[in-house]
C-alpha positions in Angstrom: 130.1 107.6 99.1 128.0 106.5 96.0 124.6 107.8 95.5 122.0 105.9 94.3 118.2 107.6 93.2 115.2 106.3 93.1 112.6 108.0 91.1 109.3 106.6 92.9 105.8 106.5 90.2 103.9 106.3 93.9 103.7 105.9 97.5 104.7 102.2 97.4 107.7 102.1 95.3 108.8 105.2 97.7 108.3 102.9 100.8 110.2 99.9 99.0 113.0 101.9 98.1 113.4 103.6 101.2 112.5 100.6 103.1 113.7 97.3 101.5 116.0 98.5 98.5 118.0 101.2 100.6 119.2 99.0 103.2 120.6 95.8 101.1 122.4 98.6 99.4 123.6 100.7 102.4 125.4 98.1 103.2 127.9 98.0 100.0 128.4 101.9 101.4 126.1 103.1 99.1 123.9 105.9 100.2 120.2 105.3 98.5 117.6 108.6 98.3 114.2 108.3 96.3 111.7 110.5 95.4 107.8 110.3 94.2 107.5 111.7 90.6 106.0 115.1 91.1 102.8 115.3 88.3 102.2 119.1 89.1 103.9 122.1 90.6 101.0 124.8 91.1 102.8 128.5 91.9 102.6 128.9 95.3 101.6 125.7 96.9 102.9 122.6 97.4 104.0 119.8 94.5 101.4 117.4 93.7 103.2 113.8 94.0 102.0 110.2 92.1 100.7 109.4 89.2 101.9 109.5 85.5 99.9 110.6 82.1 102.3 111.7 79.8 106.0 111.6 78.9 107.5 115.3 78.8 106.5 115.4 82.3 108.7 112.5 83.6 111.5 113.5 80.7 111.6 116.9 82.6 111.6 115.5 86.1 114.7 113.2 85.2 116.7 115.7 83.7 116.0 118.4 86.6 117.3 115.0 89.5 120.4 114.4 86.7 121.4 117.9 87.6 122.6 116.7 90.8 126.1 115.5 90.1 126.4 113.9 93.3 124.3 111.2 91.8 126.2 108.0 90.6 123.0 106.5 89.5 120.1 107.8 88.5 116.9 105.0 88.2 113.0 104.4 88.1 110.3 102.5 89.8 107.5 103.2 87.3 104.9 100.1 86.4 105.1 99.3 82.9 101.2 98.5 83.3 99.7 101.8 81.8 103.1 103.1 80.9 102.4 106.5 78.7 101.5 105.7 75.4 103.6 108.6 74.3 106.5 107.5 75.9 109.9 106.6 73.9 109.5 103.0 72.5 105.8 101.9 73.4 104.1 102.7 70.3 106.3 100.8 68.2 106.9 97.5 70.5 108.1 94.6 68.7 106.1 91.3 68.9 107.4 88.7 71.4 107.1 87.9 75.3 106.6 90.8 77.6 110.2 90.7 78.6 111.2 91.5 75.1 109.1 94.2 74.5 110.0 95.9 78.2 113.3 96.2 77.3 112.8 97.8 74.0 111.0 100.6 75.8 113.7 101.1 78.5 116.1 101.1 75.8 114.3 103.7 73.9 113.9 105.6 77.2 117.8 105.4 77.8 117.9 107.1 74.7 115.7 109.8 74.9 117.5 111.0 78.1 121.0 109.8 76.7 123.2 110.7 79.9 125.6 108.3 81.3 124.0 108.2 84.6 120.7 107.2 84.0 119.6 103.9 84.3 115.6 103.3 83.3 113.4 100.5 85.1 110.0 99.5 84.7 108.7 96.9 86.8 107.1 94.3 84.5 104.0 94.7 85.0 103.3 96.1 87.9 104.9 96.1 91.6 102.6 94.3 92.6 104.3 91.3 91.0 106.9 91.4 93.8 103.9 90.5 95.8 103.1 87.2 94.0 106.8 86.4 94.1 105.1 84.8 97.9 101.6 84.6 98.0 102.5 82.3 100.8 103.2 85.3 102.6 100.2 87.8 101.2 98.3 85.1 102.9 100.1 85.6 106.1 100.0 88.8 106.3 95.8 88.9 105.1 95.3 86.5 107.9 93.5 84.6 105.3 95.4 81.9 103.2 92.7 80.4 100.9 92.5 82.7 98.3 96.5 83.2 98.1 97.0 79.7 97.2 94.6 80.7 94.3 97.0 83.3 93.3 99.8 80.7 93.3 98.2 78.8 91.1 97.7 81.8 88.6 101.7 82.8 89.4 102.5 79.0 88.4 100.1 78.9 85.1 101.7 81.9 83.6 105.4 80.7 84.6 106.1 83.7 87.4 105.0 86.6 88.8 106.2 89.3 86.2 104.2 87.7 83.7 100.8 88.3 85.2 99.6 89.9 82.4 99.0 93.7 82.3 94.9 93.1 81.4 92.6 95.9 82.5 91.0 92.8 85.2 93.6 90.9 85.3 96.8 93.0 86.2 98.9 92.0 89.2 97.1 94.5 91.4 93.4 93.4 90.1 94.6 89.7 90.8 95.3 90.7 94.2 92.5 93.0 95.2 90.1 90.5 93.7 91.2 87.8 96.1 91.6 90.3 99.0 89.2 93.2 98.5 90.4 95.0 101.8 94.1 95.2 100.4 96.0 98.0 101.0 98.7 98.8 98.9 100.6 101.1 100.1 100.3 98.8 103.8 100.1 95.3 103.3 102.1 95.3 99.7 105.6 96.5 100.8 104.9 94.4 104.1 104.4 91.5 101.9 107.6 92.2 100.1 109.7 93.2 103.4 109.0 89.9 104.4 109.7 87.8 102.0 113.0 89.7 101.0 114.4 91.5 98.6 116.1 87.8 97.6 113.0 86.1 97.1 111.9 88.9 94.3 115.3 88.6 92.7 114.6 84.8 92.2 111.3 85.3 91.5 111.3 88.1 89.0 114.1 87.9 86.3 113.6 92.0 85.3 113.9 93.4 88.3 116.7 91.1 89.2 118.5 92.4 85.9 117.6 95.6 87.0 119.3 95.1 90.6 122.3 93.4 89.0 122.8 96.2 86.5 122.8 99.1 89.4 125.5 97.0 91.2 127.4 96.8 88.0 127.5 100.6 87.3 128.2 101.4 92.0 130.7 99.5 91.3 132.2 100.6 88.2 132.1 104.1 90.2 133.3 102.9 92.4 136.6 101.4 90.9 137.7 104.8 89.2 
């Protein structure tokens, strides 16, 4: 069976990966594993999970889960919101729209790691983008659908939900937490998303639907040999 991992920045992309990625893909008989991005391993205790400050510490953590050769794909869920600023790519991003310059980092990531089975994702700009793909349904689930149709208006004036910009205020996630202060993320976000479905994102979003397509491409490549 073909493998498929998940490398999770947080609680939230875990639960999405395990909960609305793995089973659209379980179904093309491929098995689908994830795993939050471990920021500290203190001797003796347990791994600290979430959160991401600086390069060499993810670069280690996806060469230590491309050990595993049972792995046929190897991905990421990290936002590209706050990405490290030491990472491969950001500091030189070229002018142009924010899907340009996200692919210039993921190709300069893809680099760094140079191994066949990698494949790097960031989620342009944030996961919670997937969110605004239906505000219709944040409302729903908020109980409260006044301030989403807000939000849809914001989706509308910046032409979709991945371009939301990445401002310190005006991030996906500040958006959203702004209109709904009792938001949880790691409860009502994925619910949002679970609802909706995962083909509701892929029309919505045009990254992450690259990103989905390009995982199917390489399973299936696998799976061909």
């Amino acid at each position: 069976m073909r493998h498929l991992h998940i490398l999770c920045e947080g609680q939230t992309e875990e639960i999405l990966a395990r909960d609305v990625i793995g089973p659209d893909f379980a179904a093309a008989d491929v098995r689908v594993t994830q795993s939050i991005f471990t920021t500290k391993r203190p001797a003796g205790g347990p791994a600290l999970k979430g959160g991401l400050s600086i390069w060499p510490k993810l670069k280690h953590e996806l060469l230590l889960l491309l050990r595993d050769s049972s792995t046929t794909v190897l991905t990421t869920m990290f936002d590209y919101y706050a990405f490290p600023a030491d990472a491969p790519g950001m500091a030189d991003r070229p002018h142009g729209s924010p899907y340009d310059r996200v692919r210039y980092v993921e190709s300069a990531l893809l680099k760094a790691i140079d191994h066949k089975r990698f494949l790097p994702n960031l989620t342009l700009h944030e996961i919670e983008a997937w969110v605004l793909a239906d505000c219709g349904r944040l409302g729903e689930v908020m109980g409260e659908p006044g301030p989403a149709a807000e939000l849809e208006r914001i989706v509308r004036l910046e032409a979709g939900p991945e371009l939301v910009n990445d401002g310190i205020d005006t991030a996906p996630s500040k958006r959203i937490m702004s209109a709904y202060p009792r938001y949880a993320k790691t409860i009502d976000g994925p619910l949002v998303i679970a609802d909706a479905s995962l083909d509701v994102i892929r029309r919505s979003c045009p990254h992450a639907n690259d990103w989905l397509q390009e995982i199917e491409v390489r399973l299936r490549r696998d799976h061909t040999r």
